[in-house]
VEXDREN-2710 file (C-alpha; in Angstrom, 1 decimal):
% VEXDREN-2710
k/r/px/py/pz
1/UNK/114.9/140.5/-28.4
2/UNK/112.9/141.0/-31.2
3/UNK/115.2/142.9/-33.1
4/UNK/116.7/139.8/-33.4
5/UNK/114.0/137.7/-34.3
6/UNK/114.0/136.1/-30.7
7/UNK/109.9/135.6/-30.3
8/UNK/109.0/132.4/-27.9
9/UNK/109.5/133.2/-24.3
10/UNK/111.5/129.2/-24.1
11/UNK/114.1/130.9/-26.2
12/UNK/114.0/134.0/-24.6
13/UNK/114.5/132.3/-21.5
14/UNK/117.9/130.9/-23.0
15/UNK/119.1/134.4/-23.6
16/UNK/118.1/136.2/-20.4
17/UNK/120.2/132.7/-18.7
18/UNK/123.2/133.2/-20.8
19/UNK/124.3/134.2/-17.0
20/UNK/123.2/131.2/-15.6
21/UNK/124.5/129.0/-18.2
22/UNK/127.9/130.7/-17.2
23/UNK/127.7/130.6/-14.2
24/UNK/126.6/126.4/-13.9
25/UNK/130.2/125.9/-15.9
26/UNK/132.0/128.5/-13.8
27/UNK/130.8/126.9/-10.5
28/UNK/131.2/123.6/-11.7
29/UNK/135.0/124.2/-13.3
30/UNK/135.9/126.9/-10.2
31/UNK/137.7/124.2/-7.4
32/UNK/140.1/123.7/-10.8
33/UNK/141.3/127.1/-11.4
34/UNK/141.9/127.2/-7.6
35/UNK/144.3/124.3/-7.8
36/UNK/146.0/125.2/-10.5
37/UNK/146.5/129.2/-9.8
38/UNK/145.5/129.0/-5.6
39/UNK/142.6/131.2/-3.7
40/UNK/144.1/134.8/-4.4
41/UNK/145.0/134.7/-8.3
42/UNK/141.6/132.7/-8.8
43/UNK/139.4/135.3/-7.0
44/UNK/141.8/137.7/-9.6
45/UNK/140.7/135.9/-12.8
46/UNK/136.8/136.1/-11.8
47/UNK/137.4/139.7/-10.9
48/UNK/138.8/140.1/-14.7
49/UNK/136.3/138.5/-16.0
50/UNK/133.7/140.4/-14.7
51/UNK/135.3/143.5/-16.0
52/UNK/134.5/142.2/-19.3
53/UNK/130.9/144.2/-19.0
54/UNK/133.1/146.9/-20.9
55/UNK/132.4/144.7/-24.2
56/UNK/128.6/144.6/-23.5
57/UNK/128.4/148.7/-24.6
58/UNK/130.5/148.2/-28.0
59/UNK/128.5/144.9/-28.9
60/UNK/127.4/144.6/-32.5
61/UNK/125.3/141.7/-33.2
62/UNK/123.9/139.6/-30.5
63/UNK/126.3/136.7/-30.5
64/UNK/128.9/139.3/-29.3
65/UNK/126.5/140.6/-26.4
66/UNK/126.3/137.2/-25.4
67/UNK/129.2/136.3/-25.2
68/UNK/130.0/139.3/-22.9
69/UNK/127.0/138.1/-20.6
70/UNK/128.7/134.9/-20.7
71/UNK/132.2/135.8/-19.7
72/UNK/130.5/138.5/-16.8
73/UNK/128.8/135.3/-15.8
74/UNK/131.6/133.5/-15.6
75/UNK/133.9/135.7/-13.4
76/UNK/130.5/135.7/-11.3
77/UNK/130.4/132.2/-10.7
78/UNK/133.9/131.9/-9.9
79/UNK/133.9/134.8/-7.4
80/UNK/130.6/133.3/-5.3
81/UNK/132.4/130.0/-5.1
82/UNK/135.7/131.5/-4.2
83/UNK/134.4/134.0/-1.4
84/UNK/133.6/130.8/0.9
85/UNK/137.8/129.7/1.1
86/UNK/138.6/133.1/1.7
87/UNK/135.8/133.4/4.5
88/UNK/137.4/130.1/5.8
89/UNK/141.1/131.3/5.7
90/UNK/140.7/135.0/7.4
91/UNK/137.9/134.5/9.9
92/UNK/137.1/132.4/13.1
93/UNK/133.9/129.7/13.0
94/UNK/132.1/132.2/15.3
95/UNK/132.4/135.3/13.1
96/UNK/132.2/133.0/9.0
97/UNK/127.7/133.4/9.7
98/UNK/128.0/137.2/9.9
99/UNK/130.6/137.7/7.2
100/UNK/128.4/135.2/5.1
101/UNK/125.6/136.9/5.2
102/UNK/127.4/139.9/4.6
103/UNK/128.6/138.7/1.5
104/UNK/125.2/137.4/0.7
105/UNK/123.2/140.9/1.1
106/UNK/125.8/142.5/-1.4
107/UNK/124.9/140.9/-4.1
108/UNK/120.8/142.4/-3.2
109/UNK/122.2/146.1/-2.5
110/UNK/123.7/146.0/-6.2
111/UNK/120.0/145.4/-7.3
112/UNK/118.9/147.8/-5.4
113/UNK/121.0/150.1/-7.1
114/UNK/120.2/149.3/-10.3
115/UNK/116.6/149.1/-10.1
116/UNK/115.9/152.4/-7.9
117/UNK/119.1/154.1/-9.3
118/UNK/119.6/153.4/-12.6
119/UNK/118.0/156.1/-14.1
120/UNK/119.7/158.8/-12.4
121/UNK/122.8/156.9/-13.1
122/UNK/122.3/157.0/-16.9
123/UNK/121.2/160.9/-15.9
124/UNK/124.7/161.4/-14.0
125/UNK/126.8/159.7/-16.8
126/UNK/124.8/160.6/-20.2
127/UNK/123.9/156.9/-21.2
128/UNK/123.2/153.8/-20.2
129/UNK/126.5/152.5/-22.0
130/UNK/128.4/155.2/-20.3
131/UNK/127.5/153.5/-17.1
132/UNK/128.3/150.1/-17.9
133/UNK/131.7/151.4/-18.9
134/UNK/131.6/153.1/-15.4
135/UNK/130.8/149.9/-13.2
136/UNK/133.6/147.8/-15.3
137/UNK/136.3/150.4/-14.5
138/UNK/135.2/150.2/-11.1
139/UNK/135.3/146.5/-11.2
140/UNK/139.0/147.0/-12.4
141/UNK/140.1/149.2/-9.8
142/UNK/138.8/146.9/-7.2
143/UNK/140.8/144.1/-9.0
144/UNK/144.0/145.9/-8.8
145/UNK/143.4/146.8/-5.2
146/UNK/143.2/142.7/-4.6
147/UNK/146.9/142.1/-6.0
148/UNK/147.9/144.3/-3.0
149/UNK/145.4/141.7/-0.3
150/UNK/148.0/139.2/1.6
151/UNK/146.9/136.0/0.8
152/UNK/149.0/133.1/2.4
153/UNK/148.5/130.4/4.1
154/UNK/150.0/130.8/8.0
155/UNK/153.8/129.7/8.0
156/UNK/153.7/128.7/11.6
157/UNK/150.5/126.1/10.4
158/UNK/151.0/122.7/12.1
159/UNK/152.2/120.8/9.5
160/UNK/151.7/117.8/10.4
161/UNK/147.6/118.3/10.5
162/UNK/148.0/120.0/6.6
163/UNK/149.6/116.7/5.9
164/UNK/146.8/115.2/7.5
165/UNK/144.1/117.1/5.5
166/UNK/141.9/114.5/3.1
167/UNK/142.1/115.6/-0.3
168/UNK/138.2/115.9/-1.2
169/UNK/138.3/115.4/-5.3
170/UNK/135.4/116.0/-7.3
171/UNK/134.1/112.6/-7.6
172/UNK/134.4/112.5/-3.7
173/UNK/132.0/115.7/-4.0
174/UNK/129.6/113.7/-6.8
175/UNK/129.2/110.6/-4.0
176/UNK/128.7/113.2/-1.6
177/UNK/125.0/113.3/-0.7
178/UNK/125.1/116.1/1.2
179/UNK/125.9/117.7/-1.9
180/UNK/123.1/116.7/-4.0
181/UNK/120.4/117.6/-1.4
182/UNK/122.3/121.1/-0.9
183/UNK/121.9/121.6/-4.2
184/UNK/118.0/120.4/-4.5
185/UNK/117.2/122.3/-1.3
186/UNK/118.3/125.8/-3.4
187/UNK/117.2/125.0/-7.0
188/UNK/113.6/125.7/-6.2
189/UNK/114.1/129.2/-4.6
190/UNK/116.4/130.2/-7.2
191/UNK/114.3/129.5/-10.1
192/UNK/111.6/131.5/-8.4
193/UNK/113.7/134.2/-8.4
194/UNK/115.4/134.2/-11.6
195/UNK/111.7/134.2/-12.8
196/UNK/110.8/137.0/-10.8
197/UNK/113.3/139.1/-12.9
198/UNK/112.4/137.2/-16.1
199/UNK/108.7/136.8/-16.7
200/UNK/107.1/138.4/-14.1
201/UNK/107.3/141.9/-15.4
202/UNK/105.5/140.0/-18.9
203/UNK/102.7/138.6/-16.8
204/UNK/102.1/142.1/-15.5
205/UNK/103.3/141.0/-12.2
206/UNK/105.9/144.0/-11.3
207/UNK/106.6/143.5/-7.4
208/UNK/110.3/142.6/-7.9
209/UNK/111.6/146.0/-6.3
210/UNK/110.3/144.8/-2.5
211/UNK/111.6/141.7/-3.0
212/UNK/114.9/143.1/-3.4
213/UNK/114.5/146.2/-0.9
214/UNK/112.6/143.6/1.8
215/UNK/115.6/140.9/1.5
216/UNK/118.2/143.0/2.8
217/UNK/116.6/143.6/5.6
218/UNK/115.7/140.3/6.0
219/UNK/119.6/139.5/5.1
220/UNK/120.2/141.7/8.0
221/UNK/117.5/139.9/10.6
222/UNK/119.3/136.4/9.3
223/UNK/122.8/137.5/10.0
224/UNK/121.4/139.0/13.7
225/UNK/119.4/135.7/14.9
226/UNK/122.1/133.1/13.3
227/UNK/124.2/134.3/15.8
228/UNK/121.6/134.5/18.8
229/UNK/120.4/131.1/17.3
230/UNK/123.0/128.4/16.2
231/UNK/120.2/125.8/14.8
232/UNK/120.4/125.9/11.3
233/UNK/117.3/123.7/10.0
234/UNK/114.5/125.1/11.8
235/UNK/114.9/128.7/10.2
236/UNK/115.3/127.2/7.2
237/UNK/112.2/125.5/7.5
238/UNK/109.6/128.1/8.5
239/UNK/110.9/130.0/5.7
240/UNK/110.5/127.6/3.4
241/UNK/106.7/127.1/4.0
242/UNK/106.0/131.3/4.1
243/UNK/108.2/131.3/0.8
244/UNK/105.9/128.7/-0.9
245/UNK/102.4/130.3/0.5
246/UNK/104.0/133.8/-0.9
247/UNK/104.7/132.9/-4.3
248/UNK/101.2/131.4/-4.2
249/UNK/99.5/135.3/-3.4
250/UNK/102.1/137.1/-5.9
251/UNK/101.4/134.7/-8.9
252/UNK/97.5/134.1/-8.1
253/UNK/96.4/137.1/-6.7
254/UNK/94.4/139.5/-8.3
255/UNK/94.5/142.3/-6.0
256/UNK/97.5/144.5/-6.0
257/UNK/97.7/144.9/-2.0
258/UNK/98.3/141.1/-2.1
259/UNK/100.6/141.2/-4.4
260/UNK/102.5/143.8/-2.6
261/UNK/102.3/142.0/0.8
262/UNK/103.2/139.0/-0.6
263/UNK/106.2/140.4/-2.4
264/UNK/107.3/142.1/0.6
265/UNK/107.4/139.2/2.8
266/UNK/109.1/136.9/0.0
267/UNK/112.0/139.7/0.2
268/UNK/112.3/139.2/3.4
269/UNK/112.1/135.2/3.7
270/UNK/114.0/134.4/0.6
271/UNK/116.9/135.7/2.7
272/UNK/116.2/135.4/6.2
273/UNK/117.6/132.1/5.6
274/UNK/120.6/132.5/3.8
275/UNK/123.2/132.7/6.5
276/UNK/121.7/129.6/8.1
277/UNK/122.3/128.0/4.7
278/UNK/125.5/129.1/3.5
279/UNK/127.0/128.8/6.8
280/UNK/125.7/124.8/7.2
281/UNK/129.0/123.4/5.1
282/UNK/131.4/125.5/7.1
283/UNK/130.1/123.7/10.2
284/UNK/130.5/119.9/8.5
285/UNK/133.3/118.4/10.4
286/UNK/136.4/117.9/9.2
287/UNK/135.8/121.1/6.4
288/UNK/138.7/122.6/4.8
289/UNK/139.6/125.5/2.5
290/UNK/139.7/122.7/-0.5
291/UNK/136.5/120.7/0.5
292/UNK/134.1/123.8/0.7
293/UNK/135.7/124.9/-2.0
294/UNK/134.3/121.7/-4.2
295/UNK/131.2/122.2/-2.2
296/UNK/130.3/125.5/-3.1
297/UNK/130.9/124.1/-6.6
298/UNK/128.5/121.3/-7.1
299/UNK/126.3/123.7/-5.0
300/UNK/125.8/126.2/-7.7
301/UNK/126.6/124.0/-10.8
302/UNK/124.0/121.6/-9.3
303/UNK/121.1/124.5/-8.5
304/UNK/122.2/126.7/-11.7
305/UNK/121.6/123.3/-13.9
306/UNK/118.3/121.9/-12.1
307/UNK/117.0/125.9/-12.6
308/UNK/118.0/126.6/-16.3
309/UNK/115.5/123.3/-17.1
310/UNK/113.0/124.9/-14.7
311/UNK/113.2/128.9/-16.4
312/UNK/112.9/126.5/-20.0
313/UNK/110.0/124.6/-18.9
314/UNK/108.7/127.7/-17.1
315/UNK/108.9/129.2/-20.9
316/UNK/108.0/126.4/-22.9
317/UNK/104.8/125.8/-21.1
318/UNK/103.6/129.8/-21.7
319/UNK/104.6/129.0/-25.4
320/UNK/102.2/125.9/-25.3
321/UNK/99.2/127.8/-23.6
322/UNK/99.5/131.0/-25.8
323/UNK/100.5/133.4/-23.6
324/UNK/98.7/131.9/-19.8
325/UNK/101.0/132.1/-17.1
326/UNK/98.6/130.1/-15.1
327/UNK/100.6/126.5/-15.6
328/UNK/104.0/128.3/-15.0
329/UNK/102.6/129.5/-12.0
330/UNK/101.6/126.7/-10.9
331/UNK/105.0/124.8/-11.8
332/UNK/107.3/127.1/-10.3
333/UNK/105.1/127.7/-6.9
334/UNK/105.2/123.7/-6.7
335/UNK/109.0/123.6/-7.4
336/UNK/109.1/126.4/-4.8
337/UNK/108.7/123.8/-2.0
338/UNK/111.9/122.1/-2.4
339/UNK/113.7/124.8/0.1
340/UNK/111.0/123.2/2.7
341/UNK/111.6/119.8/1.6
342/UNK/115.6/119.6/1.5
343/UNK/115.4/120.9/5.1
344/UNK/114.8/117.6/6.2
345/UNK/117.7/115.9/3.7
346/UNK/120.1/118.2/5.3
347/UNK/122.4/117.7/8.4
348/UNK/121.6/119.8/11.3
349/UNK/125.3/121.5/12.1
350/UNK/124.5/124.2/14.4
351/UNK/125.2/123.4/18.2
352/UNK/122.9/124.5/20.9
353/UNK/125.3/125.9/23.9
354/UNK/125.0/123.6/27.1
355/UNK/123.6/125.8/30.1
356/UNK/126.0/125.4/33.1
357/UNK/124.4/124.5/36.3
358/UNK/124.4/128.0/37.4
359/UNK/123.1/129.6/34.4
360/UNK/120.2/126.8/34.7
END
């Protein structure tokens, strides 16, 4: 960053979120591409442009770099939106929390990689470019092999009920409440986390690899006790409270065993939760493959938006008071809360299984 003159952490926070700018159009704009191209030759494009990280290597100015963080976050954005149709179309209501949460832990094992890995990576393949070029090839591959997926909807599908179907447009999803408070109950939690990456490390605060190695297992326990326990609110509520009190020890505390301990159990709770969560609009009645595909939309567009203003005023305000966290801190352990909150703005959709007389 300074190398290109790039000094205030307000900016900086721009450039490090040239991801998350991509990624509140992608999500936004993703239910489009799905009408026009359908499920299979969507999820195709996002794959695509994710390979696009083979321009990041080659980049000559910064304006190129970000413009290949920008198309990577793109093909991102489309792919988290699209995963949730295809979750829909392939699996039963019992097995979507499992495959879910699946999907969600995925995105934390690729951290994991990176941040415990990377060096022997770079070691293995002679440069840090080299392994970018690596990762993109991969990504190709696994492009390729998606063309050869089957991807069609059931010929023997009662018609009549596909006739039947609402169409859900996206100013249906913008009156939507449900929508909004989906999108508030997540914004919090993921500005947390995108500072965690961001600034923490400046502030000397350099817990971020047991967050990441503590929320797969916790991605794990939340996949295992959604399917023991079908309520989705109350999970998602306990978390929300031990998420809030964590951030308070990692950004306040001065002693490093804190820290640690409270790092360790943010890893875990950020994503205990996250089946419960992702699964609640597959459980809305009446959902279909085009309605939670607009969901998923507004639901990153929406949390991606409200969290880029956060990370800026997160910046801005350690601009303003030369350097002291101690504000931001404050801000983003407040903003924190709002996973708590939207708990009780959100419909409960699990269903609790009635005992039968002899089981009672």
């Amino acid at each position: 960053m300074a190398s290109m003159h790039i000094n205030s952490l307000a900016s900086a926070s721009f450039i490090s979120g040239a991801v998350t700018l991509a990624k509140i159009v992608g999500t936004f704009g993703a239910a489009l591409i799905t009408i026009k191209f359908g499920v299979k030759y969507a999820f195709l494009i996002a794959s695509l442009l994710i390979v696009s990280g083979l321009m990041t290597p080659y980049a000559p100015n910064y304006e190129f770099l970000l413009l290949s963080r920008f198309l990577m976050g793109l093909g991102g954005a489309f792919m988290i939106v699209y995963f949730n149709p295809i979750v829909m179309h392939w699996f039963s209501p019992e097995e979507r929390p499992v495959v879910n949460g699946i999907n969600a832990v995925a995105f934390n094992v690729g951290t994991a990689i990176i941040l415990w890995s990377m060096a022997d990576i770079n070691a293995l393949t002679g440069s840090w470019q080299n392994s970018l070029i690596l990762f993109s090839v991969s990504s190709l591959l696994l492009a390729a092999a998606w063309l050869l997926v089957k991807f069609e909807t059931d010929p023997h599908k009662d018609t009549s009920h596909a006739s039947a179907e609402t169409h859900y447009s996206y100013m249906d999803g913008l009156k939507d409440k449900f929508n909004w408070a989906y999108g508030f109950t997540y914004s919090g939690l993921l500005s947390f986390y995108i500072c965690l990456f961001t600034f923490y490390p400046k502030a000397g605060i350099s817990q971020s690899k047991w967050v990441i190695g503590f929320g797969i297992l916790g991605t794990i326990a939340g996949i295992l006790y959604s399917r023991r326990k079908p309520l989705r609110l109350p999970i998602i509520r306990l978390s929300g409270i031990i998420i809030t009190l964590s951030i308070f020890g990692l950004s306040f505390s001065g002693d490093l065993w804190v820290q640690t301990l409270s790092a360790i159990t943010l890893g875990f709770f950020i994503f205990f939760p996250v089946t419960a969560l992702v699964s609640i609009p597959h459980e809305l009645p009446g959902m279909t493959g085009q309605r939670i595909t607009v969901v998923f939309s507004l639901f990153y567009s929406i949390s991606y938006l409200l969290s880029t203003i956060i990370l800026w005023l997160f910046g801005k305000l350690v601009d303003i008071n030369d350097g002291d966290y101690s504000a931001s801190f404050i801000l983003i352990t407040l903003l924190s809360s709002t996973f708590f909150i939207g708990s009780y703005l959100l419909p409960e959709t699990g269903k609790v299984k009635e005992l039968t007389p002899c089981e009672a």
